[in-house]
Residue, then its C-alpha position, 0 to 999 in steps of 0.5 A: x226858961x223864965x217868963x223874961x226869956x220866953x216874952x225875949x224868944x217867942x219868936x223866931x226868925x227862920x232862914x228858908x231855902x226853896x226846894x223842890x216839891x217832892x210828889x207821892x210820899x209814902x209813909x213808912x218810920x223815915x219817909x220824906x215829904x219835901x215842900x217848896x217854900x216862897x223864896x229864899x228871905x228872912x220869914x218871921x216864924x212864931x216859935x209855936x208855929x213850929x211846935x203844932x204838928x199834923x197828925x194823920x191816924x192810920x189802921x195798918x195802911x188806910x187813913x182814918x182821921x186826921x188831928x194835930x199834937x205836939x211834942x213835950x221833952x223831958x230827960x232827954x225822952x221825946x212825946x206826942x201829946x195829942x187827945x185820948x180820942x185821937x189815938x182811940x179813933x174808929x171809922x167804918x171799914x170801905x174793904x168791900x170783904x167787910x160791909x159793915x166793919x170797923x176798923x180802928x187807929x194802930x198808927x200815926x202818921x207825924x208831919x214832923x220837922x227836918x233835921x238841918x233843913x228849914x222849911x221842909x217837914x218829913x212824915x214819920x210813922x209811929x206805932x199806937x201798940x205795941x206786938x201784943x196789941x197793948x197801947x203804947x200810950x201814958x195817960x194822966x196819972x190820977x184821971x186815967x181814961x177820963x182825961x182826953x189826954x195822952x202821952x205817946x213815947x216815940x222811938x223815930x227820931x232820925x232827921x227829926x228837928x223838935x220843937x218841944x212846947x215848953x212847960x214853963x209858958x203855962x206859967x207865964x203871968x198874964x191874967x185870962x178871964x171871960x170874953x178874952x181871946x185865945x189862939x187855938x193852933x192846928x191842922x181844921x180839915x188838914x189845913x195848913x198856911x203852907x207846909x207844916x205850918x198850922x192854922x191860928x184859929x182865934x176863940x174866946x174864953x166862954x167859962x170862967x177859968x176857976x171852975x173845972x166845966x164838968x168836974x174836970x179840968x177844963x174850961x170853955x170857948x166859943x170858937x168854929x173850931x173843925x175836924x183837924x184841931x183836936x189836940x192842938x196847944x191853946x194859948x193867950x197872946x198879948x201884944x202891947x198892954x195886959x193885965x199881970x196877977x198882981x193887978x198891975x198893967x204891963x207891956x211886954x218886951x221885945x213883941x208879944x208874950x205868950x201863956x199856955x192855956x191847954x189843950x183843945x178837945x171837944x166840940x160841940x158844933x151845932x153851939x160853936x163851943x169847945x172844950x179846952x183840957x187846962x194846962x195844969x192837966x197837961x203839967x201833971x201828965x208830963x210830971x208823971x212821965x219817965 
């Protein structure tokens, strides 16, 4: 897909049918989370609001942290992208025959879109290791377990509808610099506009762009971003005029365009600074993939 294309189909419309509430869903590889929708009307979609996915990180059974990822394709193979710390997650075991235990993530729970049913997402559960306790995840090719990103396969895929991010928007031309803003995609706290609809938190870029912050490739936003957003896709949105590589001052066609930016990963809460894991990290990870 072009740059054209994409700035022609960022947005979708979506037909949404009401449907009932389903109460106590259970997490198992297929089971079903149905939500009600408002009503039965055309809703304006933005294709990347169907791209964020809410993660849930589980030890067997107990839950022990929540995130957001997304989900890349390539030759016809389907993977999560989410934060190497995510899928790492540890947290102090409440099982009262274990005081002082840890515990750590084996499991996520993926909040992921219905097949052939708009408006409604199903939880999928996914396997972190395999059956002898190896990770089942790929990591960056040359930067390994220093990148906080990480590539994992998926094998449920039954009633499942992607909406894969495509790679192709990181090469969108519009120029980001200092002080601009960005929208960061996810689940803050586990929260959603309804559904599996993501929150779209808004930051600003607070690093230059050419420099890799720490020697790696990453760079830095002011945002109040919160537990929940580890993992979610980054991206610059423009509406009306921006400012193309060239130099010259373009408008986009057909509504806003869209360039991916990366992913976002650290925190530091006290100074309301984030770190973004840049696109061309993420680029080489899916070129790296089978």
């Amino acid at each position: 897909m072009t740059p054209t294309d994409q700035r022609l189909t960022n947005r979708v419309l979506l037909l949404f049918l009401v449907v009932v509430t389903a109460v106590g869903a259970t997490f198992a590889h297929q089971s079903a989370s149905f939500q009600q929708v408002p009503d039965q009307k055309q809703t304006g979609i933005d294709q990347s609001s169907l791209t964020s996915l809410q993660l849930k990180i589980f030890h067997n059974d107990v839950e022990i942290g929540g995130a957001t990822g997304f989900v890349i394709e390539k030759n016809n193979k389907h993977y999560l992208v989410t934060n190497r710390h995510v899928v790492l997650a540890c947290a102090q075991d409440k099982n009262p025959n274990n005081v002082g235990g840890w515990i750590c993530a084996n499991k996520v729970g993926i909040f992921h879109n219905r097949l052939n049913h708009l408006g409604e997402w199903i939880w999928v559960t996914e396997d972190l290791v395999d059956e002898h306790k190896n990770k089942r995840w790929l990591e960056h090719p040359t930067l390994g377990a220093t990148a906080d990103l990480v590539a994992l396969p998926l094998n449920h895929m039954a009633d499942v509808k992607f909406y894969p991010l495509d790679m192709e928007l990181s090469k969108v031309d519009v120029v980001v610099g200092v002080a601009d803003p960005v929208s960061i995609v996810g689940f803050p706290y586990g929260l959603a506009q309804m559904g599996g609809l993501p929150v779209w938190k808004t930051g600003t870029v607070a690093s230059d762009l050419d420099i890799n912050v720490g020697g790696k490739p990453v760079f830095l936003i002011d945002t109040t971003s919160r537990p929940g957003m580890s993992g979610s896709p980054v991206y610059a949105v423009r509406s009306g005029a921006y400012r193309s590589s060239d130099g010259a001052l373009r408008t986009g066609i057909g509504g806003s365009i869209k360039k991916f930016l990366g992913v976002y990963s650290e925190q530091m809460q006290a100074a309301e600074i984030g770190g973004v894991w840049k696109a061309e990290a993420v680029v080489t990870l899916y070129d790296s993939l089978p």
